[in-house]
C-alpha positions in Angstrom: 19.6 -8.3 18.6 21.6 -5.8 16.2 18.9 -3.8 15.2 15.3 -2.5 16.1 13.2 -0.9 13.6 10.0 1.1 14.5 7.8 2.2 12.1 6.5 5.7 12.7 5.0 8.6 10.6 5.5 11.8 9.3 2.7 12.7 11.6 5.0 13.2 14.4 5.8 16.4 13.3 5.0 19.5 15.2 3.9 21.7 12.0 2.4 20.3 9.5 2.0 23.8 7.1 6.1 23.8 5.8 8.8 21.2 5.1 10.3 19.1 7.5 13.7 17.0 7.8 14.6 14.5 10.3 15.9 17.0 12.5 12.3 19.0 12.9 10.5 19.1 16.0 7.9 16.5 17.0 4.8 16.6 18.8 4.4 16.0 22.7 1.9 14.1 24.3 0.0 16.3 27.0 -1.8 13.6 28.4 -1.8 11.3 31.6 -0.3 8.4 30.6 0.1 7.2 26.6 0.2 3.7 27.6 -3.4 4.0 29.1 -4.4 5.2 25.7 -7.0 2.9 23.9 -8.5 2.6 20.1 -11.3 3.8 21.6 -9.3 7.2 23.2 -7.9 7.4 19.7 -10.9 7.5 17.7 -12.4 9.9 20.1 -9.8 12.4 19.9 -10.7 12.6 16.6 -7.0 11.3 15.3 -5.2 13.9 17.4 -3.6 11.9 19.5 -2.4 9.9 16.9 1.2 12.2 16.1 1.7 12.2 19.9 1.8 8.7 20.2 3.8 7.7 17.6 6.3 10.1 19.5 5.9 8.6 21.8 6.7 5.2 20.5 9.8 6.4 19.0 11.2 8.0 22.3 10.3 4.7 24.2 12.3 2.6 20.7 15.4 4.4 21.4 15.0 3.6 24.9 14.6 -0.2 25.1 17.7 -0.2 22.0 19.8 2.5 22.8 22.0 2.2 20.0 20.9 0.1 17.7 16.9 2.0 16.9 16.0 3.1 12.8 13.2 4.8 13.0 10.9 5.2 9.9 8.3 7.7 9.5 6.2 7.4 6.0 3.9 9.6 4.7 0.4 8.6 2.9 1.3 4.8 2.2 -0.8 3.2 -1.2 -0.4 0.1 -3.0 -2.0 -2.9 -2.4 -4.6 -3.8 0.2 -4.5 0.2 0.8 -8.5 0.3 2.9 -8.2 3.8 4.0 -10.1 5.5 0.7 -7.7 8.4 0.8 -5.5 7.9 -2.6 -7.9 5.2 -3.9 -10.8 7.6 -4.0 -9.5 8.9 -7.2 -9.0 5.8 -9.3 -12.4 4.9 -8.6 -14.3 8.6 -9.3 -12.2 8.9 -12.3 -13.3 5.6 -13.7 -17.4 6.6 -12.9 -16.5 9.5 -15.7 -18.1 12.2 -16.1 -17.6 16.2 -14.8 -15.0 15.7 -11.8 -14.4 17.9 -8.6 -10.9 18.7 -8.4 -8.7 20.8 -5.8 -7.0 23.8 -6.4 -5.8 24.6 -9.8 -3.9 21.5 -10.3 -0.4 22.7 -9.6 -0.3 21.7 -5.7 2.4 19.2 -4.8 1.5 16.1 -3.5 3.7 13.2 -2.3 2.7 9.4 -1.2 4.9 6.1 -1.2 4.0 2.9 -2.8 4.0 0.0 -0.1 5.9 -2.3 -2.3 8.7 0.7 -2.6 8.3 1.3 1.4 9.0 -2.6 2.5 11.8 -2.6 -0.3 13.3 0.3 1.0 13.2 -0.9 4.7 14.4 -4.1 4.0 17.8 -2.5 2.7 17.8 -0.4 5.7 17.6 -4.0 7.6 20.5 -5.6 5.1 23.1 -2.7 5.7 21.6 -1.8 9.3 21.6 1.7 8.6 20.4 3.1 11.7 18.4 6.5 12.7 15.3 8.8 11.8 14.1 8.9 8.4 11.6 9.9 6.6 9.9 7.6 3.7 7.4 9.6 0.9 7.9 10.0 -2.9 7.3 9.9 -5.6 11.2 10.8 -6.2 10.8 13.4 -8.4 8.0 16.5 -8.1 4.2 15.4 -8.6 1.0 17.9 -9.4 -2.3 17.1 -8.5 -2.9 17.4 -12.7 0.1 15.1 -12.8 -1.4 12.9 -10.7 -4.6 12.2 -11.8 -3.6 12.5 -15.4 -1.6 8.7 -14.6 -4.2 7.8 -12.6 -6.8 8.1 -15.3 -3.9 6.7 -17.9 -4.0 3.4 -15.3 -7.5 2.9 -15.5 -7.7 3.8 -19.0 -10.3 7.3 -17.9 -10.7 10.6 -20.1 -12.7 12.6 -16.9 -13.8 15.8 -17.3 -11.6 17.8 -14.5 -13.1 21.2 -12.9 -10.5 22.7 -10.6 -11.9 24.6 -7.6 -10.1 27.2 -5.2 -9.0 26.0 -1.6 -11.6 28.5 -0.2 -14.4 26.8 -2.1 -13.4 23.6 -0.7 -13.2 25.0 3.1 -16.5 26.5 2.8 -18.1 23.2 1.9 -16.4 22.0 4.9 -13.8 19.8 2.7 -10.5 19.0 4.3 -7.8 18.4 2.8 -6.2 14.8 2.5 -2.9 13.3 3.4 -1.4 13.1 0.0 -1.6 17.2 -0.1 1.4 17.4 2.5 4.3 18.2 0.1 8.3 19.0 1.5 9.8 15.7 1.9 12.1 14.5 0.0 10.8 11.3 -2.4 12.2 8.2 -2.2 9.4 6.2 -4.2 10.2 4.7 -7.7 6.8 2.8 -8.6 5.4 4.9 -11.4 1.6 6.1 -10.2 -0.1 4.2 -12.4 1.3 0.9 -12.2 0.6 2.0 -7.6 -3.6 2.2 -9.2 -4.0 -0.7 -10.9 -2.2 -2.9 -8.7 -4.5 -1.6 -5.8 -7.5 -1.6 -7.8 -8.7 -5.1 -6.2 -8.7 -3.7 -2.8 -10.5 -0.1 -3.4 -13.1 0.2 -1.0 -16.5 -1.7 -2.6 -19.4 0.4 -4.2 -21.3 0.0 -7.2 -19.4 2.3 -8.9 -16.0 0.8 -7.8 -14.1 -0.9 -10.9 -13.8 -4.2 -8.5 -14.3 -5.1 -5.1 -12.4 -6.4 -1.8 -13.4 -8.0 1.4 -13.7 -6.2 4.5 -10.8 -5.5 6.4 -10.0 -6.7 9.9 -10.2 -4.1 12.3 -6.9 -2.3 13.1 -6.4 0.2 15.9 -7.8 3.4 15.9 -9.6 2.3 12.4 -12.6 3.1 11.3 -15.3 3.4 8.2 -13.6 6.4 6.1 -17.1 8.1 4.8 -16.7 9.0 0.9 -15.9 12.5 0.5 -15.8 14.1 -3.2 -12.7 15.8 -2.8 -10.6 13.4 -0.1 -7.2 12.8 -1.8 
């Protein structure tokens, strides 16, 4: 074998509140023994062990291949058969109409990666066996939140009615913030946003006021029903 290629996230990283290259420090795992962990440990860490394990992972990559390891670390992946009701929330509160809760004042970066452009991408990677640590997020140039729903709502053909709140509003309604709000990385995505929502529109997660429906997913590790939030991004 030439080449080993791990899949990771950019949720290895130690700080989470500024950029972060390749070269930034990653999280450690404090615990007894990370192969001991289960889907049930996970879940009931709340997600927090979650970084340290992918750490993990990549230190124990590098040391099965010495010398032949590319490490991948995405950020917020969308696109099709995307279940996790982070990025697809929008599409489908935007198409219900009507007055909409939106974060901040709509200049916030955000960043995400289109599947299709993330197993694109790694393919290459595969083709020219370009090895080491890299991190996978876009879009490739700068995206707003107002950006971003603005295409969003251009996909689904939407005119909502947007009302920005402040970040301490949000916190005091015990709103947390979603994983397409980390912004730093630099993009590598090319799929325009709204051609990423109506391609995933079949698999938003099902309500009556969904545009469509999909079948439940089979359960992954560490997954879990993602409650609707109004303001998850």
């Amino acid at each position: 074998m030439g080449q080993y290629i791990f899949i990771s996230t950019i949720s290895v990283y130690a700080a989470s509140d500024q950029p972060a290259d390749e070269r930034a420090a990653v999280l450690s795992y404090a615990g007894k023994d990370a192969m001991a962990e289960t889907a049930e440990t996970l879940r009931a860490s709340g997600g927090s062990l979650y970084g340290p394990l992918k750490a993990v992972c990549e230190q124990e990559a590098a040391l099965q291949f010495p010398g032949m390891t590319t490490v991948i670390r995405p950020g917020l992946i969308v696109g099709p058969d995307d279940e996790t009701d982070r990025f697809t929330y929008w599409p489908v509160r935007l198409a219900r109409g009507g007055e909409v809760l939106a974060p901040g004042d709509g200049s916030d970066p955000v960043q995400f990666i289109d599947a299709r452009d993330l197993a694109e991408w790694t393919i290459r990677v595969a083709e020219a066996r370009v090895l080491g640590v890299f991190n996978a997020i876009g879009p490739a140039q700068p995206l707003t939140m107002r950006a971003m729903l603005s295409e969003i709502a251009a996909g689904i053909q939407a005119e909502p009615r947007l009302t920005w709140v402040s970040a301490d509003f949000l916190k005091a309604q015990k709103v947390s913030p979603g994983a397409t709000c980390r912004s730093g990385f630099r993009g590598k995505a090319t799929t325009p946003v709204s051609t990423g929502v109506t391609s995933a529109a079949p698999w938003v997660p099902g309500s009556s006021s969904a545009p469509c429906r999909r079948p439940q997913p089979t359960p992954l590790l560490g997954s879990k029903p993602c409650p609707r939030t109004a303001m998850r991004s």
